[in-house]
N, C-alpha and C positions, 0 to 999 in steps of 0.2 A: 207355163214354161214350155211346153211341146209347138206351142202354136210359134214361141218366137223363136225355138231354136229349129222350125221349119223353116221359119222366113229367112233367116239369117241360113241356111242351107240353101234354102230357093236363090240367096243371091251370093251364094259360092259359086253356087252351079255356075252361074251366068259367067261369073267373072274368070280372065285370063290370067296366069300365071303371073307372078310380082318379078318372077327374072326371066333371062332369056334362055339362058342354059342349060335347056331341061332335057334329063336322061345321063346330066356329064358324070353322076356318080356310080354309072353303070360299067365307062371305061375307066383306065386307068390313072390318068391325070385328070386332078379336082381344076377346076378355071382359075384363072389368076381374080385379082381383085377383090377375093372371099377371104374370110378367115377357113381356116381349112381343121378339118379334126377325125383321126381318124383313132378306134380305140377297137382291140379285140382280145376276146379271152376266149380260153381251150373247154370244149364241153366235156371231150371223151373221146371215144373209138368205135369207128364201123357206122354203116348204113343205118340199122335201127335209131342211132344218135341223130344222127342226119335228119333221117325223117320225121324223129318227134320234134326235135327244136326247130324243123322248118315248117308243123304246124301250126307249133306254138305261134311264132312269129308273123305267118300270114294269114292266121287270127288274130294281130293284134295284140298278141299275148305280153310283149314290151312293154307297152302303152301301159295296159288296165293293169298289169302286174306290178307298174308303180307310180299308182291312183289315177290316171288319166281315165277319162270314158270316153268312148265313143261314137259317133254319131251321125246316121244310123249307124248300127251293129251289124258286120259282117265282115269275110274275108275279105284281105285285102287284093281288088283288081283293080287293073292296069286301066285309067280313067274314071274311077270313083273317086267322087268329092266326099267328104268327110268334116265334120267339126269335132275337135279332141278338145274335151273341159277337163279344168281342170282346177279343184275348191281350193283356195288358198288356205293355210292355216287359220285358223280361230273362229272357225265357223261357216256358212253357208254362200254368204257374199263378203266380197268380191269374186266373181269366179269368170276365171278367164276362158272365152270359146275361142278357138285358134281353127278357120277356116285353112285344109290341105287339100292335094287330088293326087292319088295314084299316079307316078309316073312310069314306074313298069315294075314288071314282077316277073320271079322266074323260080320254075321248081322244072330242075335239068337234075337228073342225075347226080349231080354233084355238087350241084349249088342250088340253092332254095331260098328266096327273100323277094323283096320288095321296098321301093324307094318312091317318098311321097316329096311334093314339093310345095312351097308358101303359096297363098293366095293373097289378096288384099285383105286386110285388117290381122294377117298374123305377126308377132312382133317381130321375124326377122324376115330377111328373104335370099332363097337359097333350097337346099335341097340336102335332106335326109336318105342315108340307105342303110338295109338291114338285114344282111346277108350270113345264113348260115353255110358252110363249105366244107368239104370233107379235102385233104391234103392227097399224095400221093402214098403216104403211108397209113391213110385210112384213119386220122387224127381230123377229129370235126372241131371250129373255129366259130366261134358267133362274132361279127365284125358289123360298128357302127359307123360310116364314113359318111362325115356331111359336108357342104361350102355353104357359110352364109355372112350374113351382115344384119347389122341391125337396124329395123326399118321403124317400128312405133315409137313415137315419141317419148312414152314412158321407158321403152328399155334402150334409148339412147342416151334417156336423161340417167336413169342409174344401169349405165355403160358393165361397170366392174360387179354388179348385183346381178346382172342379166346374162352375163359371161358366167359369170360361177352356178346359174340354174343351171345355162343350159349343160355346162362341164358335169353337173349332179346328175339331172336327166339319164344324160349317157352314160355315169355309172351305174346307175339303176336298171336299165334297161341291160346292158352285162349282166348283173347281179338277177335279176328278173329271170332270162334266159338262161341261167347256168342252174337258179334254185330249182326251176320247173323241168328240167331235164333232168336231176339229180335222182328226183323224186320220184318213183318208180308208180305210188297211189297218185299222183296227180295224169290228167290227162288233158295234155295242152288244148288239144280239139275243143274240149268244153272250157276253154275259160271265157 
């Protein structure tokens, strides 16, 4: 299994971006043409919040926190390809590899996240961000903003099945980021 899920990294590497508009979810208008989805929930207050849940998050901690793995393991930076698996219910296979890369990251002061974008053979294409941000009254926000569309075959053919993963995803990923900050014994850095 290592040797194919190198190879299949080896030609992530290689391969260029499945859309054009990469970096758009870092401004403020997502591109036309996408479906658009943006979802945030409140973690807490003050810098300390800040900074755990923006560990968490550029560890990855979204992802593996609801069951996706990694691939390699590591924080996430700004040109890193990556393959995120992911085991379907009822056992071992079918298990989906979803070729991504880094398309920028940021841990400012006030904002802490990172946003990856599709490669060829991920079922959609489009651009994920994952931004934790502190307000002006010191109220920290974990905010998921994507634009995509649906590119494999399979998740065009079950359209309304594909759309409700990925709307689940993104609860999870909320829910992930709020449990792990709550949690005073857990520490994001090691997940």
């Amino acid at each position: 299994m290592a040797s194919d899920l190198q190879r299949r990294l080896n030609a992530a590497r290689d391969a260029g971006f499945s859309y054009p508009e990469m970096g758009a979810t870092l401004g403020g208008r997502l591109p036309d043409g996408y479906a658009h989805l943006r979802r945030r929930v409140y973690l807490g207050h003050g810098a300390q919040v800040l900074e755990r849940a923006g560990r968490y998050v550029l560890g990855w901690g979204c992802q593996l926190g609801t069951g996706f793995a990694v691939y390699p393991h590591g924080p996430a930076e700004a040109g890193a390809t990556v393959l995120l698996r992911l085991s379907l219910p009822g056992g071992r296979w079918p298990r989906l590899v979803i070729p991504c890369r880094v398309v920028w990251t940021l841990d400012d002061p006030g904002r802490i996240g990172f946003a990856y974008g599709t490669l060829p053979g991920h079922p959609e294409c489009g651009e994920e961000a994952f931004l934790v941000s502190m307000d002006a009254d010191g109220g920290v926000w974990f905010e998921v903003s994507a634009f995509s569309r649906l590119a494999a075959w399979y998740a065009r053919l079950g359209r309304p099945v594909a759309l409700l993963c990925q709307h689940l995803a993104i609860e999870r990923y909320l829910a992930a980021v709020a449990a792990a900050v709550a949690d005073p014994a857990a520490d994001p850095a090691a997940e």
